[in-house]
Structure formats: structure tokens, C-alpha cells
C-alpha positions as CSV (number, residue, x, y, z in Angstrom):
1,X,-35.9,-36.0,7.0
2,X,-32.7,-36.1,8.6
3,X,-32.2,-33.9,12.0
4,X,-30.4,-30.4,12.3
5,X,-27.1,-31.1,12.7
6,X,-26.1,-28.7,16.1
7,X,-23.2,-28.3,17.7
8,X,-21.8,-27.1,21.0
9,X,-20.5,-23.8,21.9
10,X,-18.0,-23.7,25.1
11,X,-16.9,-20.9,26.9
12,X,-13.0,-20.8,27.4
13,X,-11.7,-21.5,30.9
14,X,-10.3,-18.2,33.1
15,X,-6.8,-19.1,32.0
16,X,-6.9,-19.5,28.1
17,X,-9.9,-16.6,28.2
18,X,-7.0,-14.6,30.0
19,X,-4.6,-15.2,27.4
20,X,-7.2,-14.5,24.4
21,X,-8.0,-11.1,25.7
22,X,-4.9,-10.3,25.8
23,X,-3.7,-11.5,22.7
24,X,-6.8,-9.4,21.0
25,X,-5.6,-6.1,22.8
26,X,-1.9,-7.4,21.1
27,X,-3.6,-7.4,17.6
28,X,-5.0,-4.1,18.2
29,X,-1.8,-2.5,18.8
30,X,-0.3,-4.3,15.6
31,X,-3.5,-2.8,13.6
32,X,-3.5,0.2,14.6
33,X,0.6,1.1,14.4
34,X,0.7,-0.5,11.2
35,X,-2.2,1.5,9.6
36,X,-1.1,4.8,11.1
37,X,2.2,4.0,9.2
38,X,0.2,2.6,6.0
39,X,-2.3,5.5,6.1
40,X,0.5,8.8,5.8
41,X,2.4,6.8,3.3
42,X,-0.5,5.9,1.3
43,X,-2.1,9.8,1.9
44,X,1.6,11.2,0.9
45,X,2.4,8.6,-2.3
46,X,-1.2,9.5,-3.6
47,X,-0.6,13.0,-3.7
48,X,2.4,12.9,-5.5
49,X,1.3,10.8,-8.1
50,X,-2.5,11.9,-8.3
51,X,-3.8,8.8,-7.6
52,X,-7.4,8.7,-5.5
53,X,-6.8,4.9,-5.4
54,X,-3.8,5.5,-3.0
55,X,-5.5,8.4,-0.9
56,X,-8.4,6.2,-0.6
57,X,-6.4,3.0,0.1
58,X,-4.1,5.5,2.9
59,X,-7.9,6.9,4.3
60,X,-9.0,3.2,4.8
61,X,-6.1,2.7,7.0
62,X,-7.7,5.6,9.0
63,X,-10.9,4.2,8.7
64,X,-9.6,0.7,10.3
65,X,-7.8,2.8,12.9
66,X,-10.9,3.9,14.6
67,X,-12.5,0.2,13.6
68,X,-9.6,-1.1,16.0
69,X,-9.8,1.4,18.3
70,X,-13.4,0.3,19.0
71,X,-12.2,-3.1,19.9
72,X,-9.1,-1.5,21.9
73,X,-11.9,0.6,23.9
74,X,-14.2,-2.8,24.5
75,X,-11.6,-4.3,26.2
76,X,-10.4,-1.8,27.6
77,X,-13.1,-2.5,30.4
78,X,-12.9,-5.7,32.6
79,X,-16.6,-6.6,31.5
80,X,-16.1,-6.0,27.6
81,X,-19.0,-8.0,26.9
82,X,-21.0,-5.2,27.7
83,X,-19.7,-2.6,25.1
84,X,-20.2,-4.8,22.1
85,X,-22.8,-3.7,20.6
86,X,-21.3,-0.1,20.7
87,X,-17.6,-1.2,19.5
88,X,-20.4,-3.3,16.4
89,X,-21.7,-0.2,15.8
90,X,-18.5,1.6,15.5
91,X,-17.3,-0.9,13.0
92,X,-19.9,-0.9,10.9
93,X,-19.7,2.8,10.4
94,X,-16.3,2.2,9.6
95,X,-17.3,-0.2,6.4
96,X,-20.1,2.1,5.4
97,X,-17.7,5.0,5.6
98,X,-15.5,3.3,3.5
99,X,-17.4,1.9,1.1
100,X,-19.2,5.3,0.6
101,X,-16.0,7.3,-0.1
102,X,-14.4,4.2,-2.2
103,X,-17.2,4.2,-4.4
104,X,-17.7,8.7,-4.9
105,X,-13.6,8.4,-5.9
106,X,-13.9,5.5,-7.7
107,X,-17.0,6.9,-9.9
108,X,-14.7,10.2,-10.1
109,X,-11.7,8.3,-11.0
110,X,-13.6,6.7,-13.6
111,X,-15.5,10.2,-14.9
112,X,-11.8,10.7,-16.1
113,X,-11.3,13.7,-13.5
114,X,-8.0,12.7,-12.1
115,X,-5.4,10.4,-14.3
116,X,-3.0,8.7,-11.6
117,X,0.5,8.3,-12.6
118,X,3.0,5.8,-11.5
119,X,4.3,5.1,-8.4
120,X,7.0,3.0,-6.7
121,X,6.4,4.0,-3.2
122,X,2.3,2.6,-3.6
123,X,3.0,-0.4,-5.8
124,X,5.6,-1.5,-2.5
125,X,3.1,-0.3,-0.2
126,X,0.8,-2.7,-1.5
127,X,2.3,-5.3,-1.6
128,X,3.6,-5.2,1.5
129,X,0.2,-5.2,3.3
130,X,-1.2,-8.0,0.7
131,X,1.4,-9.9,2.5
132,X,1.0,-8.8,6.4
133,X,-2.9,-8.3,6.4
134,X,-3.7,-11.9,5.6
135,X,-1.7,-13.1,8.1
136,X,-3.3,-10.7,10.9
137,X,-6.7,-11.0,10.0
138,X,-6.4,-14.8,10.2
139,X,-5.0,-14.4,13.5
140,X,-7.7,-12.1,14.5
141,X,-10.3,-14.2,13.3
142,X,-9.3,-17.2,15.7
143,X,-8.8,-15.2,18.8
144,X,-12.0,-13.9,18.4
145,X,-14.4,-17.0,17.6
146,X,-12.3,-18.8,20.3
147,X,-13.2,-16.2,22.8
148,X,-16.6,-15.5,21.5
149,X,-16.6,-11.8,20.4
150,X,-18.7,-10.4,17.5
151,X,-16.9,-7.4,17.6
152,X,-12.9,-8.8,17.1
153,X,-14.3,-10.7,14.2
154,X,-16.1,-7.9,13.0
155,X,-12.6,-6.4,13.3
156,X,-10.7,-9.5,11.5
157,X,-13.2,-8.9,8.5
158,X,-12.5,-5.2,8.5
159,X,-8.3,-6.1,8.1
160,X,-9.3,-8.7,5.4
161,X,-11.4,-6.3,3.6
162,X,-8.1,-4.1,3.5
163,X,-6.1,-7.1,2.0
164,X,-8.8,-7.0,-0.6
165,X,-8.2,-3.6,-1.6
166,X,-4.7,-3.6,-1.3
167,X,-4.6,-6.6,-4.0
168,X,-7.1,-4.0,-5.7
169,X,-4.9,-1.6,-5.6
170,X,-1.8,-3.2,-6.6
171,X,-3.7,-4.7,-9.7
172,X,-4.4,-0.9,-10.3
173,X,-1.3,0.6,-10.4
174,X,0.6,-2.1,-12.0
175,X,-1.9,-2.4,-15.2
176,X,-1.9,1.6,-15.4
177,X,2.0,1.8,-14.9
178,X,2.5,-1.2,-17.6
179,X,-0.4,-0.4,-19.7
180,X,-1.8,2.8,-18.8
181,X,-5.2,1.1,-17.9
182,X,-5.9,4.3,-15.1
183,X,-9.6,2.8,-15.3
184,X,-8.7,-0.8,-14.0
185,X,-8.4,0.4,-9.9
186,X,-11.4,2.3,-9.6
187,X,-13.8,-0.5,-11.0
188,X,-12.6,-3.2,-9.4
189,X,-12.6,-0.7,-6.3
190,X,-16.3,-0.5,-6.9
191,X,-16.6,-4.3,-5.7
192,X,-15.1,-3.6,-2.3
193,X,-17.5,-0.9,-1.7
194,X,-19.5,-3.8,-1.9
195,X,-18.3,-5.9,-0.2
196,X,-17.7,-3.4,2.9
197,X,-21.6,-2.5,3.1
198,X,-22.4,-6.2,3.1
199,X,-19.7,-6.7,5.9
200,X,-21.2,-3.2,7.6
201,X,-24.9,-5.1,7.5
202,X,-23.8,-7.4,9.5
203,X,-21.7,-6.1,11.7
204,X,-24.8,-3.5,12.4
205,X,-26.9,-6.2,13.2
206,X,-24.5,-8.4,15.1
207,X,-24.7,-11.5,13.1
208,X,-22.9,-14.1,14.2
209,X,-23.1,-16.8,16.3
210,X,-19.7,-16.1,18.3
211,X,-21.2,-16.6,21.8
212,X,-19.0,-16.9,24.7
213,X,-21.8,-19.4,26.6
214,X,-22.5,-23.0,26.7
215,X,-25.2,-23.5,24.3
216,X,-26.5,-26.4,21.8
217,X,-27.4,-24.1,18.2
218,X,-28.8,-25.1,14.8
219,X,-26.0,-24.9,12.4
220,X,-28.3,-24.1,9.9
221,X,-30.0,-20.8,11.8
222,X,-30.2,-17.6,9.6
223,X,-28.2,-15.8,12.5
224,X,-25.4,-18.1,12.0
225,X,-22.7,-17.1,9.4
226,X,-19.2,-18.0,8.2
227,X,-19.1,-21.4,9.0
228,X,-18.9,-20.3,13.1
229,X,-21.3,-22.9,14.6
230,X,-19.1,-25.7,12.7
């Protein structure tokens, strides 16, 4: 039987940690400016063309707003480590609140109670963020495993998680705009709601083995997820 492989967690030095926080607050600004932006064009498109997919995809901008904001508030105090498991909990409402509103408009949308019609504004809209979430949650995700907080990866899955559904949504509008396939968004849109209650789970019970400590883990622990103790 071959030993657990295990592998050794270091805490940054002052300096870089320094630099990381502030690079995290830096991300938070981004998120949060760009979804305010995202969220009344998405909320304003949708209602001109009827489409629940946009007005959902503009109210998930909101949703990550306040998932953001959590973060901004953590470190907002000089011994953020202490709020994590609040700014966790925050987020993780945030994915249950999402995936709970994506999936009541996306069985509604599907109950054939709203047809959307097209739209140039949302198909650009789209794929504008399919290009600049990536890029961002990426970001996100290393800043946050390098300084060891649950909570800005939590965040980095909640800005991926809108890159999903901004691919869902362009998907949507494009079949129904070149085929009139108004069914294609809202049951694809039911595998992000998903998704976002997996990601809520987790973030609700703070796995992740992100920890800002010297420590020797098991790489193969139940607690340890995403390939973070590797």
C-alpha cells in the first residue's frame, strides 16, 4: 500500500500577504463595478425583449454584487480571518438565491409563459462577460489559494459560475434568434441552478483546504477539494 501522498501548505510572508490583500480588495472593485453595469443592462435589455433569461442573467449580477461585497466587508477589517465564516455564509446564500430564482424562471420560461424575442443589446452583453469573467475569476482564484481564504475562492467560483451562464445565455438567444428555439436558454439554465446549489454546499460548509498556516495535509482528505492541497 503506497503512503498518502501530503503536501505542505505555507503561509505568505508580510510583504507578498500585503500585496495579496490588496490585490483581492482590487478584484472586488472590478466585480462589483462591472456587475452593477452588467446587471441594469441585462435588467433593461430583458424587459424590452421579454426575455426572463436576460432579467435573470442582469439579477445574478446583483446576486454576485452582494457575494463580492461580502468579501469587500472581510477585508475590510485588519483581522479578516475572523469574518470568514460570515462573508461563506453570505456567499452561499448568494448561489442558493440564484439557483432558486434561475430554476422558478427557467420552469416558467419553459411552461411557455413568456416567449423572449431577439436582442442585440443581450447577445453583446454576453459575450462580452464570456470573455472578461474567465479572466477575473482566474485571477481571483489564485489570489485567493495563494493567500489562503475560503471565502475569495468561494467568490472566484461565484464569477465563474456567471461565465457559465452567460455562455448559457448567449447559446439561448442566438438558437432562438436564428431558430426560434425560445426553449434552449431555460433548460440549459436549469444546469446552473445546479451547479450554484452544489457550489452553495460548499461554500456553507467551508470546504476547502485554503489554509493560511503551516501545515502537512492528506491530499486525499474529504475536506480537500479542487485540486488545492496539490
Amino acid at each position: 500500500m503506497s503512503p498518502p501522498r501530503i503536501s505542505l501548505t505555507v503561509a505568505p510572508p508580510p510583504v507578498r500577504r500585503a500585496v495579496l490583500i490588496r490585490r483581492v480588495r482590487l478584484f472586488v472593485a472590478a466585480t462589483i463595478t462591472y456587475n452593477l453595469i452588467e446587471a441594469a443592462v441585462a435588467i433593461g435589455a430583458g424587459t424590452i425583449a421579454s426575455s426572463t433569461a436576460l432579467i435573470g442573467f442582469g439579477l445574478d449580477s446583483v446576486i454576485e454584487v452582494a457575494s463580492a461585497a461580502a468579501v469587500a466587508w472581510q477585508f475590510s477589517s485588519p483581522n479578516h480571518e475572523r469574518r470568514e465564516r460570515t462573508a461563506l455564509r453570505v456567499i452561499a446564500i448568494s448561489f442558493f438565491a440564484l439557483a432558486g430564482y434561475v430554476s422558478v424562471e427557467s420552469v416558467r420560461a419553459l411552461l411557455g409563459t413568456d416567449r423572449p424575442e431577439h436582442s442585440t443589446i443581450g447577445l453583446l452583453l454576453a459575450a462580452v462577460s464570456l470573455a472578461v469573467m474567465p479572466i477575473l475569476s482566474a485571477a481571483q482564484r489564485r489570489t485567493g489559494r495563494e493567500l489562503g481564504s475560503a471565502s475569495a475562492v468561494a467568490d472566484s467560483k461565484q464569477t465563474l459560475l456567471c461565465t457559465y451562464l452567460s455562455a448559457v445565455v448567449l447559446v439561448g438567444l442566438a438558437l432562438n434568434s436564428l431558430f426560434g428555439w425560445w426553449w434552449a436558454d431555460p433548460a440549459a439554465a436549469l444546469t446552473i441552478a445546479a451547479v450554484a446549489v452544489k457550489e452553495g454546499r460548499e461554500a456553507w460548509r467551508g470546504d476547502t483546504c485554503c489554509t493560511p498556516t503551516t501545515v502537512v495535509r492528506d491530499s486525499t482528505a474529504p475536506g480537500c477539494v479542487d485540486g488545492c492541497c496539490t
